[in-house]
C-alpha positions, 0 to 999 in steps of 0.5 A: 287213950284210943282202943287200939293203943296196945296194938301200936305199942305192941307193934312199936316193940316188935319193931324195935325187936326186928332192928336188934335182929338186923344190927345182930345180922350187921355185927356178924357179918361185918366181924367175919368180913374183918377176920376175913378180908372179904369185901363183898361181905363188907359191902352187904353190911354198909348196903343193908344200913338202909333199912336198919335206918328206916325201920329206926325211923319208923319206930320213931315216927310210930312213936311220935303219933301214939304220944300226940294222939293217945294221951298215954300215960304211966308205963305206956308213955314210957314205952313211947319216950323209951322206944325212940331212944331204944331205936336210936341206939339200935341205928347208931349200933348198926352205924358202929357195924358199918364203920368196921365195914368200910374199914374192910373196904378202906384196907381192901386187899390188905387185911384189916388187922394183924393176923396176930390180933385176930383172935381178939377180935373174934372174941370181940365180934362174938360178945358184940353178937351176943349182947345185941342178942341179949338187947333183943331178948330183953325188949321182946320179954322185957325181963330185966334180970336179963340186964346183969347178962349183957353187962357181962358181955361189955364188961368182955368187951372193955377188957378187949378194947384196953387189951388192945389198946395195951399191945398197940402202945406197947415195945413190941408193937412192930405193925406199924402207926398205921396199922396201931390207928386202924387196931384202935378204930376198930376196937373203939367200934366194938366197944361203944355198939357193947354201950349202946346194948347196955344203954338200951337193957337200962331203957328197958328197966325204966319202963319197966319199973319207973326206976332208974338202972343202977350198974355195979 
């Protein structure tokens, strides 16, 4: 391998650092954007997509170049393979914050949601927050204790999805097909960006150890 291999490799993680912070910044806002029926907030998330998707494509074609031109091997070649997948998960989370975004858009002046579903949702959008946060934590550190952490977070986030999915097909849901199809969406959007956090953590722990992640 060429010298400067560990820079590229280091610079590969630092990207990949950098797009966990900017779909953290995405989740966020598009979450008080739903609580909030604030179209502005919602129209940054889908505007900002653009650079979560370059930067996705960086980390890729970085990525392809170390693989072609530096032979690497054992935990390096890993770290390569792993950081294409890792930054493809990471774009499709800041995909999944841009659908809940142009929910607000598609509703807009209508709120999104029920007011009386909006407590889920917050707890939804913060355990979302937290686990991308943990998924950036993980890849800077790559301490892989830190996995069992964010299974907690989508474990949350499974249990809000079928609680929602509960209420909508449920006697009393009086809101609506439309607003049971809108509940439903969104809900899905959350709970797939807590499986696309999960899938990176378990990328981690490959290049890590060489083992695969086994989940309880």
């Amino acid at each position: 391998m060429r010298d400067d291999t560990p820079n590229k490799l280091e610079a590969i993680n630092a990207n990949l650092v950098q797009l966990s912070e900017l779909v953290g910044a995405a989740i966020a806002t598009a979450t008080t954007a739903l609580l909030t029926d604030d179209l502005s907030l919602a129209e940054q998330v889908i505007s900002n997509d653009n650079e979560i998707d370059q930067l996705n494509s960086d980390v890729e074609m970085l990525c392809f170049r170390v693989a072609a031109l530096d032979a690497p091997v054992a935990t390096d070649l890993r770290m390569v393979m792993g950081g294409i997948r890792m930054a493809t998960s990471l774009e499709r989370m800041g995909d999944l914050a841009v659908h809940i975004a142009k929910q607000v858009r598609l509703r807009y002046p209508n709120p999104s949601i029920p007011a009386d579903l909006q407590s889920t949702f917050r707890e939804m959008g913060d355990a979302a927050s937290k686990i991308v946060a943990e998924a950036g934590r993980v890849i800077q550190s790559r301490d892989t204790t830190l996995a069992d952490k964010m299974k907690q977070y989508d474990d949350t986030l499974d249990r809000l999805h079928r609680d929602l999915f509960t209420a909508v097909l449920s006697d009393d849901w009086t809101h609506g097909v439309e607003a049971a199809i809108d509940v439903t969406l969104l809900s899905r959007f959350y709970e797939r960006f807590g499986d696309h956090a999960v899938s990176l953590a378990r990328r981690v722990i490959y290049i890590v150890t060489g083992e695969p992640y086994a989940s309880n």
